[in-house]
DOTI-385127 format. One line per 2 residues: their letters; for each residue x, y, z of C-alpha. Coordinates in Angstrom, 3 decimals. Layout:
BEGIN
a	X Y Z | ...
This chain:
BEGIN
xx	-8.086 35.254 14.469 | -10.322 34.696 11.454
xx	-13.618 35.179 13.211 | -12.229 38.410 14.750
xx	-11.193 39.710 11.335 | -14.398 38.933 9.768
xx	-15.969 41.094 12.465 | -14.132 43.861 12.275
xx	-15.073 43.906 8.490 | -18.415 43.597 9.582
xx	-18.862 46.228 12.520 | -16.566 48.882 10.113
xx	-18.232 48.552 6.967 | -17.621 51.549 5.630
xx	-13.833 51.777 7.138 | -14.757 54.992 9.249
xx	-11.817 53.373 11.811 | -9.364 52.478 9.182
xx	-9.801 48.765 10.297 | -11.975 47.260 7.720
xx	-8.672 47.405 5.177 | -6.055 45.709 7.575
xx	-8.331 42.783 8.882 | -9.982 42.452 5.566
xx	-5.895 42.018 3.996 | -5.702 39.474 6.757
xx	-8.629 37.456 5.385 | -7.464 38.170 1.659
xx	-4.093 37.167 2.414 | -5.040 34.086 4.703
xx	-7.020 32.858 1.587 | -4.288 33.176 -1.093
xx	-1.599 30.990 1.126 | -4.421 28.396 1.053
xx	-5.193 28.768 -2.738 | -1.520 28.903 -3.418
xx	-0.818 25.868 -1.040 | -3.012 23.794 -2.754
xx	-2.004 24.523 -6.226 | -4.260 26.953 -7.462
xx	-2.092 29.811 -8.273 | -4.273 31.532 -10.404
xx	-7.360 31.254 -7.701 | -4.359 33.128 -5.642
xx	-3.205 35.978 -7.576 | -7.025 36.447 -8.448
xx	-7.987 37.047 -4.848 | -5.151 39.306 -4.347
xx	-5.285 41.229 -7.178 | -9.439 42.131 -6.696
xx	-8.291 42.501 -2.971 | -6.371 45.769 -4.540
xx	-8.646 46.837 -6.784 | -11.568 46.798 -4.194
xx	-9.851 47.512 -1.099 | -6.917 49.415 -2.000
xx	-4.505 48.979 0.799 | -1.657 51.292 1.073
xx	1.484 51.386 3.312 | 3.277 48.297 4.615
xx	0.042 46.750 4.235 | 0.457 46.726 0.081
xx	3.927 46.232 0.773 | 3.475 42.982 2.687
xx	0.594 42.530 -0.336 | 2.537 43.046 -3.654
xx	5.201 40.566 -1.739 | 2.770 38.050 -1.474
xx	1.978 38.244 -4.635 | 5.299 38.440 -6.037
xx	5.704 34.685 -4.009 | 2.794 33.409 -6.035
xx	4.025 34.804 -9.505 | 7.746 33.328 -8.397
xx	5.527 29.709 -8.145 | 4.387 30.072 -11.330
xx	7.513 31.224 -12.817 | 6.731 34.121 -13.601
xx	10.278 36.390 -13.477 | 8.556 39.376 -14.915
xx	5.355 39.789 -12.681 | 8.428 38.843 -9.480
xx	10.106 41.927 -10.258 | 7.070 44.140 -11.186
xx	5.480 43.108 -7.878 | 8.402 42.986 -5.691
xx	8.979 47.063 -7.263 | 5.621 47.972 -6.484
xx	5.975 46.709 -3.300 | 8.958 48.505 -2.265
xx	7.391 51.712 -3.827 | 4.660 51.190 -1.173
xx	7.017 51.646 1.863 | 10.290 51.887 0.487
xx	11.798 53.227 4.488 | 10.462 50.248 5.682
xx	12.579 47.396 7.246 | 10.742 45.103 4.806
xx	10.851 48.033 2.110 | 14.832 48.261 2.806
xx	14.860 44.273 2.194 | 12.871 44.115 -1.090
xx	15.161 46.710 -2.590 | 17.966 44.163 -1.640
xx	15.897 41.563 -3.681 | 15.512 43.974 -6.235
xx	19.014 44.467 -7.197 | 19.497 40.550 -6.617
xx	17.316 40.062 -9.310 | 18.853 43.220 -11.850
xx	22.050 41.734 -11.157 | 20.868 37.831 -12.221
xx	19.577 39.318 -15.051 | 22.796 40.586 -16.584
């Protein structure tokens, strides 16, 4: 799966097809569960967050991005950057199933903070 992402990054360079984005989001995304699972958080939220500035994903892909991140910040402890995350996730693809679920999150979290 990883060989065929890196070669749709490499035969769509330019991402005339739209593909070099979503299998390039796989790759980021593959990499920050292995930073994160061995303890380097920061490494983590580093690859995601130049993953967004260089990539720019939009949709349910920066959805399913902004969650991932807001899993990382939620490892660090980081209650702030969870909600921030989580909202700009939602804002992403907020008729989404997964959109529809991270607004339930959301207003977990509001409420907690009461």
């Amino acid at each position: 799966y990883t060989d065929v992402s890196k070669e749709i990054v490499d035969l769509d360079p330019s991402n005339a097809a739209g593909m070099k984005v979503k299998a390039n989001s796989r790759l980021k995304m593959l990499e920050m569960r292995r930073l994160a699972a061995e303890g380097d958080l920061e490494g983590a939220l580093k690859v995601v967050d130049e993953h967004l500035k260089k990539d720019k994903p939009t949709g349910e892909l920066l959805l399913n991005v902004y969650f991932m991140k807001a899993q990382v910040q939620n490892g660090k402890g980081d209650a702030a950057g969870v909600l921030d995350s989580l909202e700009k996730a939602h804002k992403a693809a907020p008729d989404s199933e997964e959109g529809k679920k991270i607004a339930g999150i959301i207003a977990q979290l509001k409420e907690k903070k009461k």
